[in-house]
C-alpha positions as CSV (number, residue, x, y, z in Angstrom):
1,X,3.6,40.9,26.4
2,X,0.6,40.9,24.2
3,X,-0.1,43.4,22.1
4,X,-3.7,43.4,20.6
5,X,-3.1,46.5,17.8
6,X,0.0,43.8,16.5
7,X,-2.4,41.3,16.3
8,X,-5.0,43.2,15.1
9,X,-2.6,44.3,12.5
10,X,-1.4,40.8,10.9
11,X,-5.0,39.5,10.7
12,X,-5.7,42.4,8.8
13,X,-2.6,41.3,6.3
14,X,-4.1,37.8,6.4
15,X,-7.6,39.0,5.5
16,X,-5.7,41.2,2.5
17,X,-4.0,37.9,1.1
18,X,-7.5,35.7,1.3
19,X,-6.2,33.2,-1.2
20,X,-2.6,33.2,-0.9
21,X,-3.2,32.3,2.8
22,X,-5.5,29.6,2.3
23,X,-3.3,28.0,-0.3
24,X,-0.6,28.0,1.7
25,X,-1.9,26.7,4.7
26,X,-3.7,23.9,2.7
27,X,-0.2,23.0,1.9
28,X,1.0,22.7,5.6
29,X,-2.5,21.2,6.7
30,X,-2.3,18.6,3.5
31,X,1.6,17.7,5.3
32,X,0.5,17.3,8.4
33,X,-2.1,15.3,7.7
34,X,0.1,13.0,5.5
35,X,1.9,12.6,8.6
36,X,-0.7,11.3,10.4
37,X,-2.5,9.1,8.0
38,X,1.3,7.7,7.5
39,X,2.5,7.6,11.0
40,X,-1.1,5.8,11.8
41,X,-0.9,3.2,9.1
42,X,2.7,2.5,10.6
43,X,1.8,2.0,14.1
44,X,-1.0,-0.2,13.1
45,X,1.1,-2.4,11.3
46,X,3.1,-2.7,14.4
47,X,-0.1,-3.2,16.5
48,X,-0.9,-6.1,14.4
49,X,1.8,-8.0,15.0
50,X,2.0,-6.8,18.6
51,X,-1.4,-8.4,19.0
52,X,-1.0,-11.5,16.9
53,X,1.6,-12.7,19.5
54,X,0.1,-10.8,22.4
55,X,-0.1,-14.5,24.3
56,X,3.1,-15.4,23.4
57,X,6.5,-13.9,25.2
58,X,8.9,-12.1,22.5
59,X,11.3,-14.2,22.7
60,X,9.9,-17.4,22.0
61,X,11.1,-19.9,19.5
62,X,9.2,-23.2,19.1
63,X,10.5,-26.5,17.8
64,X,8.2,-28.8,16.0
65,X,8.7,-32.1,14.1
66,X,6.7,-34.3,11.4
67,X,7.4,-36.5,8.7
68,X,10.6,-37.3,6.7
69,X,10.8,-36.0,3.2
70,X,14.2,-37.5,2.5
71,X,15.8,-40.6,3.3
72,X,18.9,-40.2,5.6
73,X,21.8,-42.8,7.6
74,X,19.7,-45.9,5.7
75,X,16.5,-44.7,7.0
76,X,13.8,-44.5,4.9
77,X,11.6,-41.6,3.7
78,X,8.2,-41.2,5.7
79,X,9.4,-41.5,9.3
80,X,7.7,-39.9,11.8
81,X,10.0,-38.2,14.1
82,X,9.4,-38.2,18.1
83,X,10.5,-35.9,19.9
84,X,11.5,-37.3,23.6
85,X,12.4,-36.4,27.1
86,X,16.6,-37.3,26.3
87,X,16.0,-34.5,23.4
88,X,14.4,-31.9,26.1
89,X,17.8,-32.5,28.0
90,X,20.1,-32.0,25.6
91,X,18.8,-28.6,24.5
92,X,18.5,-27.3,28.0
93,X,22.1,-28.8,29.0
94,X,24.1,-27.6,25.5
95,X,22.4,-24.0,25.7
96,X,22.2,-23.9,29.0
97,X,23.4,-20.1,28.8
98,X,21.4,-18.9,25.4
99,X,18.3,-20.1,27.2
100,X,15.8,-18.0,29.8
101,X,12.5,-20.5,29.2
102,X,12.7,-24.0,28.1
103,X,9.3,-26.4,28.3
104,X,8.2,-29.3,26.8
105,X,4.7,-29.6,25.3
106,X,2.4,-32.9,25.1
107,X,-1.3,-32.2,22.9
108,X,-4.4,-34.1,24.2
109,X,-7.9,-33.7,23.8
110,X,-9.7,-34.9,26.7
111,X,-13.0,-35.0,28.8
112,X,-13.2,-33.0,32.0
113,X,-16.2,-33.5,34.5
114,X,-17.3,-31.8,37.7
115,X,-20.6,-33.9,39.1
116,X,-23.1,-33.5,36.4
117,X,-21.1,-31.1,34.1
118,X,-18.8,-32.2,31.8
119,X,-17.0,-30.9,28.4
120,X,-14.2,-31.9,26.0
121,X,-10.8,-29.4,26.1
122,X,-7.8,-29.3,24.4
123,X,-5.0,-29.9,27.5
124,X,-1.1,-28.9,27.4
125,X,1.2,-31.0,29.5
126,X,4.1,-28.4,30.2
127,X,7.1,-28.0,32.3
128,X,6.7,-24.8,35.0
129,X,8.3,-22.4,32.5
130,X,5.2,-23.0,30.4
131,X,3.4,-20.0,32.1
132,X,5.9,-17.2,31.2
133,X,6.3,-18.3,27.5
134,X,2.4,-18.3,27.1
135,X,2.2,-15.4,29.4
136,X,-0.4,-16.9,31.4
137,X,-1.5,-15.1,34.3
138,X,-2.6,-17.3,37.2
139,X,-6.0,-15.5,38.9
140,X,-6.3,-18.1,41.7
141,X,-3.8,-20.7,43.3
142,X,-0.9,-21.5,41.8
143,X,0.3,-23.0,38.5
144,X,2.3,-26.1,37.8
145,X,6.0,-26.5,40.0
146,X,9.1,-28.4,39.6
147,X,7.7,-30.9,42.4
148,X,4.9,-31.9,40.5
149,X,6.8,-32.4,37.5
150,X,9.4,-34.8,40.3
151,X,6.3,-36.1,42.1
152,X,4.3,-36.5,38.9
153,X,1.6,-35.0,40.6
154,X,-2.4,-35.3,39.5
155,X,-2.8,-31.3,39.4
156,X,-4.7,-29.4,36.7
157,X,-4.4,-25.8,36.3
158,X,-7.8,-24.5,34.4
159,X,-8.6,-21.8,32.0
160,X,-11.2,-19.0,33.3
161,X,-13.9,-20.1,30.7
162,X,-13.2,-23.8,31.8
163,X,-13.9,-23.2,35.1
164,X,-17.1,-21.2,34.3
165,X,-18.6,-24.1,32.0
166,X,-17.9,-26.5,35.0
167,X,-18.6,-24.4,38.3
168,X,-20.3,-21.1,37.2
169,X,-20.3,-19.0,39.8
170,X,-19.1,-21.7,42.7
171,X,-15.3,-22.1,43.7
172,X,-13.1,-24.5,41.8
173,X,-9.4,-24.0,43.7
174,X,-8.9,-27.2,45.4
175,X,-12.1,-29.7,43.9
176,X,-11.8,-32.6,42.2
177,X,-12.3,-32.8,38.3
178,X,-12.5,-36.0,35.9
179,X,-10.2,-36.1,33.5
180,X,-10.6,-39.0,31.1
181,X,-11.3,-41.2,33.8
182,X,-8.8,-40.2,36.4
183,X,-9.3,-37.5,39.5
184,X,-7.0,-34.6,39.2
185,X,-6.8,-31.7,41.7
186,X,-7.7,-28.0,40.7
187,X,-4.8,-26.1,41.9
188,X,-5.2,-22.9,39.9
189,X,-7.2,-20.8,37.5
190,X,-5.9,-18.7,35.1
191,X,-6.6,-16.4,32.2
192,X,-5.3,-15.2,28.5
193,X,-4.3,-12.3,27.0
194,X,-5.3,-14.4,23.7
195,X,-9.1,-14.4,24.1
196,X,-11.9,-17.4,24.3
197,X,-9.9,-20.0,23.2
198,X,-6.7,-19.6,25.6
199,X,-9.4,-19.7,28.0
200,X,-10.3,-22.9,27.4
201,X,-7.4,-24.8,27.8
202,X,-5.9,-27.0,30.5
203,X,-2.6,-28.1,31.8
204,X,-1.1,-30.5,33.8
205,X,2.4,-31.8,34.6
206,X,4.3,-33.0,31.6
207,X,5.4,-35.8,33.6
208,X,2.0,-36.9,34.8
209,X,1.0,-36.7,31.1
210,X,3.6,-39.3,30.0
211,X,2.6,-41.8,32.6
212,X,-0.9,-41.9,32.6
213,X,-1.6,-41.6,28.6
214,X,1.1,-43.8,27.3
215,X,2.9,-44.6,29.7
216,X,5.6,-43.4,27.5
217,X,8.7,-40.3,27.3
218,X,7.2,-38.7,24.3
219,X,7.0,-35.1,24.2
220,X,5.1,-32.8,20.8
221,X,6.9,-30.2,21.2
222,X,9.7,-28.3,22.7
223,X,9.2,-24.0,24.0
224,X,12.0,-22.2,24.3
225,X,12.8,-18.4,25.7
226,X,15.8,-17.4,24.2
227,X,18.1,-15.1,26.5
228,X,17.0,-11.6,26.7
229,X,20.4,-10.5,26.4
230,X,20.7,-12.3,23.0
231,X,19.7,-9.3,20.3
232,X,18.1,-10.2,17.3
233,X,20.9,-11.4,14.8
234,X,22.8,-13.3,17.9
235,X,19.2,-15.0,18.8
236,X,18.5,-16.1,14.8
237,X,21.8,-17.3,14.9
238,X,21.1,-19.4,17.8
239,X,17.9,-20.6,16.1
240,X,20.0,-21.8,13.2
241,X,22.6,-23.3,14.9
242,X,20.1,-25.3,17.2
243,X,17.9,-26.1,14.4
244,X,21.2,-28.0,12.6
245,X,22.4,-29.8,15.8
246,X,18.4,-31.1,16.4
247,X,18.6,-32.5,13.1
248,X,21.8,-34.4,13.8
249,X,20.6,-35.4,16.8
250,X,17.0,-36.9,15.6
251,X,18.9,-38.1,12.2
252,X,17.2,-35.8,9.7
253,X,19.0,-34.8,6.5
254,X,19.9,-31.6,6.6
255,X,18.2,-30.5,3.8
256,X,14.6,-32.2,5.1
257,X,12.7,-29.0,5.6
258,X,9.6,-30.7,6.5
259,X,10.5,-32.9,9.0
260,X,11.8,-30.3,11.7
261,X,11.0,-26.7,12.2
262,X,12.1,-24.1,14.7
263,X,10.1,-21.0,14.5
264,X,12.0,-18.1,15.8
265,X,10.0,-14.6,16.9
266,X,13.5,-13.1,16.5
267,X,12.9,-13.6,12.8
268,X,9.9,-12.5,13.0
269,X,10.3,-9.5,14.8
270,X,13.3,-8.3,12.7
271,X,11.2,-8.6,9.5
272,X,8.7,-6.5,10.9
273,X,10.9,-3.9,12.5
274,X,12.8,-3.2,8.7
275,X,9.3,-3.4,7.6
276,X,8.4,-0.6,9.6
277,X,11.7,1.0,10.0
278,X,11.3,1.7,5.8
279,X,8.1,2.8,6.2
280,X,8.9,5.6,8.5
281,X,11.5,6.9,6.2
282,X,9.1,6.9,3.6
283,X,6.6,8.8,5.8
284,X,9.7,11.2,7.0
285,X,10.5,11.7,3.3
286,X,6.9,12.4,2.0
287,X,5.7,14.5,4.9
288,X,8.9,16.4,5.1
289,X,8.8,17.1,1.1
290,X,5.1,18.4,0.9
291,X,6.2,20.3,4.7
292,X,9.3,22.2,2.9
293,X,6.7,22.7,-0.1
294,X,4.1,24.6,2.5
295,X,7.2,26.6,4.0
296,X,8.1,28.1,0.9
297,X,4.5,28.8,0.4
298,X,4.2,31.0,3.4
299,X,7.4,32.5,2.9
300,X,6.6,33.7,-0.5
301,X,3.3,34.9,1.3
302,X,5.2,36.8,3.1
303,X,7.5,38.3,0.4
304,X,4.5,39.5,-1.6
305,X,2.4,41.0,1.6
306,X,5.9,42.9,2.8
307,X,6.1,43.9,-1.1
308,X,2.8,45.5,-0.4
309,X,3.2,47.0,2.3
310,X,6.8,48.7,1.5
311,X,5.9,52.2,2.2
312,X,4.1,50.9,5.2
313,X,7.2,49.8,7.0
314,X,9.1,52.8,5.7
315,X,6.8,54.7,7.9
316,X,7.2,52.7,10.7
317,X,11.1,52.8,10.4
318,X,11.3,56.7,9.7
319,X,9.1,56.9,13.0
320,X,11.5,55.1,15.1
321,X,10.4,51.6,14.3
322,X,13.2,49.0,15.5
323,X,14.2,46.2,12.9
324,X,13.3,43.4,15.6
325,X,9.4,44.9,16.0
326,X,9.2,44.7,12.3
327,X,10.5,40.3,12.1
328,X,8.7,39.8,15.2
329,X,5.6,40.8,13.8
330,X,6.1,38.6,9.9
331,X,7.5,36.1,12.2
332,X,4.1,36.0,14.0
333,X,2.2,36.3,11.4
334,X,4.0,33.1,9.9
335,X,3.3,31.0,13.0
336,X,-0.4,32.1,12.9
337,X,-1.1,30.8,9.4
338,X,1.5,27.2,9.6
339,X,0.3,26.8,13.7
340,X,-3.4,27.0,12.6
341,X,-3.6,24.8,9.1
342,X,-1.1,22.1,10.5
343,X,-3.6,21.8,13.8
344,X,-6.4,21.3,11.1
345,X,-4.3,19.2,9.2
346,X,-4.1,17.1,12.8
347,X,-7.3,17.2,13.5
348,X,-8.9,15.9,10.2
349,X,-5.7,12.8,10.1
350,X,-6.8,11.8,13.4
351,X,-10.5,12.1,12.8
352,X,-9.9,10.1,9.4
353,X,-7.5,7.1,11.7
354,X,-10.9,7.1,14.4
355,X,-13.1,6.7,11.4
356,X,-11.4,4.1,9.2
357,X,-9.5,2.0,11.9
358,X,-11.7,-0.7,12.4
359,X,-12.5,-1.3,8.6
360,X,-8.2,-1.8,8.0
361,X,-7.7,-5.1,9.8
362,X,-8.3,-7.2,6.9
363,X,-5.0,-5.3,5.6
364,X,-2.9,-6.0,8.4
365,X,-3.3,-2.8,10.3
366,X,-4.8,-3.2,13.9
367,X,-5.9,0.1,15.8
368,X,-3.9,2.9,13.5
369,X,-3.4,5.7,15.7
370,X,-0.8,8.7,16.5
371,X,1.0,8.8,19.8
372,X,1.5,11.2,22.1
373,X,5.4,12.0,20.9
374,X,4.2,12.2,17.3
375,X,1.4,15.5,18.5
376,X,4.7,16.9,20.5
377,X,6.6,16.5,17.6
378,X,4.0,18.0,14.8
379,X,4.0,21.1,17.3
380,X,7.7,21.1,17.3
381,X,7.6,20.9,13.8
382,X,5.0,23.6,13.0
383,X,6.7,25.9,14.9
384,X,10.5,25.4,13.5
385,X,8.2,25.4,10.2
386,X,7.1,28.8,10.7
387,X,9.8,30.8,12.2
388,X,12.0,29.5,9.4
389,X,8.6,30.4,6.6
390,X,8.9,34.1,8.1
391,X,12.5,35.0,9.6
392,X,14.4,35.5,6.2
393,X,11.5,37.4,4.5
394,X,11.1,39.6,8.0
395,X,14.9,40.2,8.2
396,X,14.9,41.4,4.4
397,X,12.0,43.8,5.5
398,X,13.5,45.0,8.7
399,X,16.8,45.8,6.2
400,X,14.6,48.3,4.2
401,X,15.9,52.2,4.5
402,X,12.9,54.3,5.0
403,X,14.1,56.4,2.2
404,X,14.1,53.7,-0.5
405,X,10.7,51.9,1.6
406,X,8.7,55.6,0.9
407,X,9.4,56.1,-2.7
408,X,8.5,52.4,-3.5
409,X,5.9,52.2,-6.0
């Protein structure tokens, strides 16, 4: 129930103990906002990479090839190695259970017209499970099927900005385009998580690719989506393991670095997460060390204003004060002054995280913010903070006789 005199009562103490009670509660506001400068810094990180791969699934690994550095089997250094369809094949039939996605990839630049419109794009010739690696999210029609890939079908799928350089504001679904000389039909539109230039890219049927610009079973690159089920160590094992078998496959010495690359997100995303796990101990061990440092503050706060009031709370107890009146109200009194400075302290971090945010991307820190479970937690904290600040001083006081509390000097 409340009880205005007791509250009248401890702001009274407060306002006798001016500079004791700001000092302390600069402490517990300096913690808290520690906290939320750290925690902030520490999701940002994590927003960074979260938004560098935004267009790319989590559990992608990519498989690239170049030149030979090394000579290997009698073959000489400086061959170019080609990926091909047979090499597609035998990664999705050997890891057949390790793999959720699997795509091929085929890189052209071409020219795409629509009557008196035309423009150059970059186009991917992909496989169907192209669109859930890249996260592409089809707005009209349809994307790219296994029948097209079997019929070797001349289909385009179109990137949003594509279809507004070409048609503006007319309908594309189902129209004709030019693409380097040869009619293809739009059968969807789609857009990017990744921005502009996601936008403006193509695809067609890896398989129509191959026919019509070569003429050929060359591939550039082979997309994979490691199982789900895999967790990080099991899915960089499988990158390693797949990475040696490619390069007995295409004949690369083992040691040839350069020629074939697999780049694994599982690595990726381990590094990060021990990057970040180690950064939220330090937070936990900095926050919590200038926290305990603000809690002894209080409590020795609350040993000197007791102290001062001695003969005070002899009264009370000779006039028939219980012991529990007496904690609850230095427990109180506790909560006021850590509930109060670590909200400030709260207030100022987050203002500070709005302020600066934009300004710490060149550092690798995208959007630095505090969640919702962090505020719960501060509270949480505060509170545990300040019944522990005041219980053991208010259980001394509620101890005094009133015999020895009156002739106190």
């Amino acid at each position: 129930m409340f009880d205005l005199d007791s509250w009248r009562e401890i702001f009274q103490s407060i306002n006798k103990n001016k500079l004791r009670s700001v000092l302390s509660g600069f402490t517990v506001a300096f913690a808290i906002l520690l906290f939320t400068l750290l925690f902030g810094v520490v999701n940002g990180l994590q927003n960074f990479f979260t938004q560098a791969f935004v267009d790319d699934a989590n559990n992608s690994m990519f498989v690239r090839v170049w030149k030979t550095t090394k000579p290997y089997k009698g073959l000489q250094t400086g061959r170019q190695i080609q990926l091909k369809n047979k090499d597609y094949d035998y990664v999705a039939d050997k890891y057949d259970t390790k793999i959720q996605y699997l795509t091929a990839r085929i890189y052209k630049n071409v020219n795409i017209a629509y009557k008196n419109k035309q423009d150059n794009y970059s186009l991917r010739a992909v496989h169907p499970d192209h669109q859930f690696l890249e996260k592409t999210m089809i707005d009209e029609g349809r994307y790219i099927n296994e029948l097209d890939i079997q019929q070797k079908s001349k289909v385009i799928v179109i990137g949003r900005l594509v279809k507004s350089d070409l048609f503006g504001e007319r309908p594309a679904l189902g129209k004709q385009v030019n693409v380097n000389g040869i009619s293809y039909k739009v059968i969807g539109i789609f857009s990017d998580d990744g921005g502009d230039n996601e936008e403006r890219l193509t695809y067609m049927p890896v398989s129509t690719a191959q026919q019509l610009y070569g003429n050929n079973d060359y591939i550039s690159q082979i997309n994979i989506g490691y199982n789900p089920n895999l967790n990080l160590d099991q899915a960089i094992a499988f990158g390693n393991r797949l990475e040696r078998d490619l390069r007995q496959q295409l004949d690369i010495h083992p040691d040839d670095q350069s020629a074939l690359s697999i780049q694994n997100m599982a690595e990726a995303n381990k590094g990060v997460g021990q990057l970040t796990g180690a950064l939220f101990w330090i937070v936990i061990l900095v926050g919590s060390g200038t926290l305990i440092a603000g809690v002894i503050g209080i409590s020795n706060i609350m040993i000197f204003s007791i102290k001062e009031r001695t003969k005070e709370l002899g009264i009370r107890k000779a006039l028939g004060a219980k012991p529990s009146s007496i904690i609850s109200m230095v427990v109180r009194e506790s909560l006021l002054v850590t509930g109060i400075s670590g909200y400030i302290g709260l207030l100022i971090g987050t203002f500070i995280l709005d302020q600066i945010g934009d300004g710490l991307e060149d550092y690798f820190i995208y959007n630095p913010s505090v969640s919702t479970g962090l505020v719960i937690g501060a509270t949480i904290t505060l509170i545990l903070a300040g019944l522990i600040a005041g219980y053991l001083p208010a259980k001394r006081a509620a101890q005094i006789k009133p015999i020895v509390a009156l002739r106190a000097d």
